[in-house]
N, C-alpha and C positions, 0 to 999 in steps of 0.2 A: 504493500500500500504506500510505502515511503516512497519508493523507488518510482512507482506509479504517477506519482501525484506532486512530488516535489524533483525529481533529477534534472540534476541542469540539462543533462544532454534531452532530455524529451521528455521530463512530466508533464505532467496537466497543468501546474501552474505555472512551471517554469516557461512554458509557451505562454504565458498569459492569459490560458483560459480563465473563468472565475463567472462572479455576478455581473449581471449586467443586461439592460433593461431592451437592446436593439440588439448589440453582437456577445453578450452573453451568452452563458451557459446554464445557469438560472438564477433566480431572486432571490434577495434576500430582504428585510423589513428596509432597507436603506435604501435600495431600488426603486422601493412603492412611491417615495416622495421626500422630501426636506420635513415632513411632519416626526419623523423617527428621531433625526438630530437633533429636531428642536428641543424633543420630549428629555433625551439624554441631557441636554445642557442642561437644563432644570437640574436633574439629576446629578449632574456635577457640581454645579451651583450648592446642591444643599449638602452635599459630600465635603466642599471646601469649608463649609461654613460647621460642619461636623470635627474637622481638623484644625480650629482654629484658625482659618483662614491663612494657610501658610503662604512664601513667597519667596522661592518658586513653589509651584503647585504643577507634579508633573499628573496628566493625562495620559498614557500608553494605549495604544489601540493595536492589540493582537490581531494578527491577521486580518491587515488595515487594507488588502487587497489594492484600490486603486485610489482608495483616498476620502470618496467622497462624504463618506460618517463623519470626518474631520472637517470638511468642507459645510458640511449644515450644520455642527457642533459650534464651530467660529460664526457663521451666518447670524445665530442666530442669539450673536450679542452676548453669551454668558457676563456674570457681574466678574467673575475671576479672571477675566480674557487679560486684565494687568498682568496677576500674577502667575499664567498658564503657561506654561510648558508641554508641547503638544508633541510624543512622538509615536508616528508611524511604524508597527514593527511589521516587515513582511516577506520574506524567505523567497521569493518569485524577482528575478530581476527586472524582469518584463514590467508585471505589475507596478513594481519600485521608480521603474522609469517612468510611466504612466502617471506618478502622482503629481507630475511639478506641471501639469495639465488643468489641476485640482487646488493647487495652493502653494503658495510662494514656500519653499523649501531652504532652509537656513542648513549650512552646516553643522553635524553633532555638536563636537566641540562647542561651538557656542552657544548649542542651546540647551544644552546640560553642565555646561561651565564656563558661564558667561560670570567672572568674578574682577573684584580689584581688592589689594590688599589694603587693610586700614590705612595701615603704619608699616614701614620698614620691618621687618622682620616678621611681618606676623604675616599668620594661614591669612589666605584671601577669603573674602566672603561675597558672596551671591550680589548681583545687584537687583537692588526688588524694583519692580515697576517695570521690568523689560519686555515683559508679554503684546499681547500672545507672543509664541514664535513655535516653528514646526519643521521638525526634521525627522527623518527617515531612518530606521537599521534594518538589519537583516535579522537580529534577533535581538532580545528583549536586552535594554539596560545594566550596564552594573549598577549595586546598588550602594548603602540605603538611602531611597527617598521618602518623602511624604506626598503622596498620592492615590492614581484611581488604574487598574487597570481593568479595561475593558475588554472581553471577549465575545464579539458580536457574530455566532455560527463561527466559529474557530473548533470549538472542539472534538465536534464530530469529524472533522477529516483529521483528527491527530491520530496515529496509526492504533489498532487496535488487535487480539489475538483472537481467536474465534475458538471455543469449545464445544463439545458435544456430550452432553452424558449419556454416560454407558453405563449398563448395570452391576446391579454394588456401589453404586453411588460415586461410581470416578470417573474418565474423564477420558476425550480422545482432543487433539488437539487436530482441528483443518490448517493441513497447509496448502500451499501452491508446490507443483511439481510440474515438468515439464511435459506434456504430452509426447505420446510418440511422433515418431518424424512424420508420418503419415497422415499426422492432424496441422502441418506446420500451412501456416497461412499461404495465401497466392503470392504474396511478397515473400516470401521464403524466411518470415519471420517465425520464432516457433510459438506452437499454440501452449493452454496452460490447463493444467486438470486438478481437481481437489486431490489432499491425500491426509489420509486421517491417522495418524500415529499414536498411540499413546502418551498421552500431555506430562510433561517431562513436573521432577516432583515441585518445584517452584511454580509453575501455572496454577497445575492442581491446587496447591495453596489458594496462590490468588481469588481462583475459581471459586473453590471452598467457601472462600470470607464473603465473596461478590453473593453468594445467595444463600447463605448463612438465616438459617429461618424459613424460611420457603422449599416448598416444596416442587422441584424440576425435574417432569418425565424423562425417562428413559427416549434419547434422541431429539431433545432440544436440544437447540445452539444456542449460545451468548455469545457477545462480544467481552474479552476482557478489554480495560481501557489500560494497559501499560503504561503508550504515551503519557496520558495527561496524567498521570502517578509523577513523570518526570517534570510537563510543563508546569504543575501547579507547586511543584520543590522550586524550583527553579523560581519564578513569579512571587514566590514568598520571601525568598532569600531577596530579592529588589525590593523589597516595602518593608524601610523602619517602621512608618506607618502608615495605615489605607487600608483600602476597601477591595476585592475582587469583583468585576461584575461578568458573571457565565450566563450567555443566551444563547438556548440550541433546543431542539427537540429533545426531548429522552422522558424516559418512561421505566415505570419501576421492572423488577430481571423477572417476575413471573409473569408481565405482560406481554415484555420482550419474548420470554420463552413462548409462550401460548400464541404470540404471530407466526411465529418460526422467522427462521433467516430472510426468507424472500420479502417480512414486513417491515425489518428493521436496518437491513441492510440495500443502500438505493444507489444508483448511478444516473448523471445526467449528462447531456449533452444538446445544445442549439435550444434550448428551452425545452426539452423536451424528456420523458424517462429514457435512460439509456439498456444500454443490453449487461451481458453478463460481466462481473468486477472484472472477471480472467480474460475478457475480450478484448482486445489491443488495446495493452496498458498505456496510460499516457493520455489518451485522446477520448476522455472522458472522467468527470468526477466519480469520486469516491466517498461514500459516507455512511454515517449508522445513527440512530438513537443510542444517545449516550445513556447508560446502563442509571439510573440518579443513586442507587446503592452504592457504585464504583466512585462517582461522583463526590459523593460525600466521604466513603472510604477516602481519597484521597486525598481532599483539601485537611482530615484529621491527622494522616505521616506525614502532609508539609505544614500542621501545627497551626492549624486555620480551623476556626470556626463557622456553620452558618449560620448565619445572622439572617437571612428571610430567602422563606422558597414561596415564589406563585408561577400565575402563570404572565405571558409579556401580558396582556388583555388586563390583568388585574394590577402589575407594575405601571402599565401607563396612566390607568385612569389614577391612580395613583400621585402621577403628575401632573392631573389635570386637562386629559385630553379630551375628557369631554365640556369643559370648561373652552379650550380653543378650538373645537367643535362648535358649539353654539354660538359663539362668535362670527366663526365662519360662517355658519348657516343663514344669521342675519345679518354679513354682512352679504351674500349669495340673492335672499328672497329680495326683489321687491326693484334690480337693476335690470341693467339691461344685459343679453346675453354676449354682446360684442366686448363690453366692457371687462377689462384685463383684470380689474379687483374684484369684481366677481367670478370669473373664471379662476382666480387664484382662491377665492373662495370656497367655490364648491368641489374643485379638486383636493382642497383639506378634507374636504366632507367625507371623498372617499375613500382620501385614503387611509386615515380613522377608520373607514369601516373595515380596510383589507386589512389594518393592523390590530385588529380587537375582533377580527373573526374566531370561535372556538373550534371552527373546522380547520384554520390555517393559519397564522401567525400567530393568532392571538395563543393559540395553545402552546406554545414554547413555553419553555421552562425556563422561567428567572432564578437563578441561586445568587445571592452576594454573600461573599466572604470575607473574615476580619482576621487577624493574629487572634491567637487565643491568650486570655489574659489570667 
């Protein structure tokens, strides 16, 4: 799936596939419209003011794809935009290149150590008031800061292990293997076939804890989340202090089991479902419902707490989206339809609705994360 999805020579991302609303691959709540960024900046907003209003005050946008989450986040005026420090993390060169399309792009260095020193000999210190300002990495910050890191559908394409229970309660692990030569594509590529080994004793573990309590048929699959076991250590070790924000599908592991693999495991490509993961890697995404057991397992060995789980549809009304809904709405009734402030209007109207639907966005799972104290 890594190999798949991120190799420089031909992943998925690393071609530049990703979101995106005309030459995209598929959507995500930021595609729908600027109503997503605005809602987060709120959200930022009362996270700065949760942290004492520090300054600098970094923002991180994990798998910040082409930018534009940053782009409506600043549009839409935050009160910390002084003291904001906004960076970009995104592992795709393409994409990376793509941001400064999106938003004036300052080098690192100065936008994570933009200092002068008091006096002669002393450590240098931050100069506050230099915000916003927005730069780019390939991966997440060193740390410690005080801040927010955001993960808006990041986590489902972090690579994940697939299991299968077998009887007695253990475990086969799906892997990828090579098909015979006889399956090898008309490019003379070769093709790929599952192969089910028994799950070496460290999976098993993980496995074990992942559904610990629940009861899993004989020949259900999960996904284990390994990955994000490392990104969320990682992401903790960068915040002295702050908040994590996780938005993705997922679904608790008896749900996940009782879809089977086919429910929870998806590929896309040109807007559209795509074919099989094993099907010419590279030229298609890759992704799952993140397990919420795994989820939580994991933010507790990287020493993080959750601090609120809903869903996105109950996090936004949250900040008030139906508050600049009805705003909308009346400022939409009663103009004319040529007219661009109504049109700007009533396209809030909808896209509020695409973003609080419980059949589709709105059902994402919000988790935010803290240090445990």
């Amino acid at each position: 799936m890594d190999a798949a999805l991120y190799d420089p020579a031909g992943g998925f991302f690393a071609r530049a596939g990703g979101a995106g609303r005309v030459d995209g691959d598929f959507l995500t709540s930021v595609e729908v419209g600027s109503l997503f960024g605005a809602l987060l900046a709120r959200a930022v907003d009362g996270w700065w003011d949760q942290l004492a209003r520090p300054d600098p005050f970094l923002v991180v946008d994990a798998g910040a794809g082409r930018g534009r989450l940053a782009r409506d986040v600043l549009r839409a005026g935050p009160r910390c935009a002084p003291a904001l420090r906004y960076v970009l993390v995104e592992r795709s060169a393409g994409l990376r290149a793509a941001q400064a399309e999106y938003l004036p792009l300052e080098p690192a260095e100065l936008v994570l150590g933009p200092a002068v020193p008091p006096e002669p000999d002393e450590e240098p210190v931050a100069v506050p008031g230099s915000g916003p300002m927005v730069t780019a990495l390939e991966e997440l910050p060193a740390g410690p800061a005080l801040g927010v890191i955001v993960a808006n559908e990041l986590v489902d394409n972090l690579p994940f292990r697939v299991v299968e229970r077998i009887a007695g309660d253990g475990w086969n692990e799906i892997r990828v293997a090579e098909a015979p030569a006889s399956a090898a594509a008309p490019d003379g590529l070769p093709a790929f076939a599952e192969m089910a080994l028994p799950a070496d004793d460290g999976l098993a573990a993980l496995a074990d804890r992942l559904v610990e309590g629940h009861d899993i048929p004989v020949g259900a699959r999960l996904p284990v989340p390994t990955a994000l076991v490392e990104w969320l250590r990682s992401a903790a070790a960068m915040l002295r202090r702050g908040l994590i924000l996780v938005i993705d599908y997922g679904a608790p592991v008896e749900e996940l089991a009782a879809r089977g693999q086919a429910g929870w495991l998806r590929t896309y490509r040109a807007q559209r479902p795509g074919t099989s993961p094993l099907e010419a890697p590279g030229s298609q995404d890759i992704t799952a419902d993140v397990p919420l057991e795994g989820l939580r397992r994991a933010a507790a060995g990287a020493g993080l707490s959750v601090l609120a789980e809903m869903t996105q549809g109950d996090w936004l009304r949250s900040l008030g989206v139906d508050e600049l809904v009805e705003e909308a709405r009346a400022a939409w009734h009663g103009r004319a339809v040529t007219d661009l402030a109504a049109v700007a209007a009533r396209s809030r109207v909808h896209e509020a609705d695409a973003l609080l639907d419980p059949a589709g966005l709105g059902a994402h799972r919000v988790t935010i994360l803290g240090r445990k104290v």
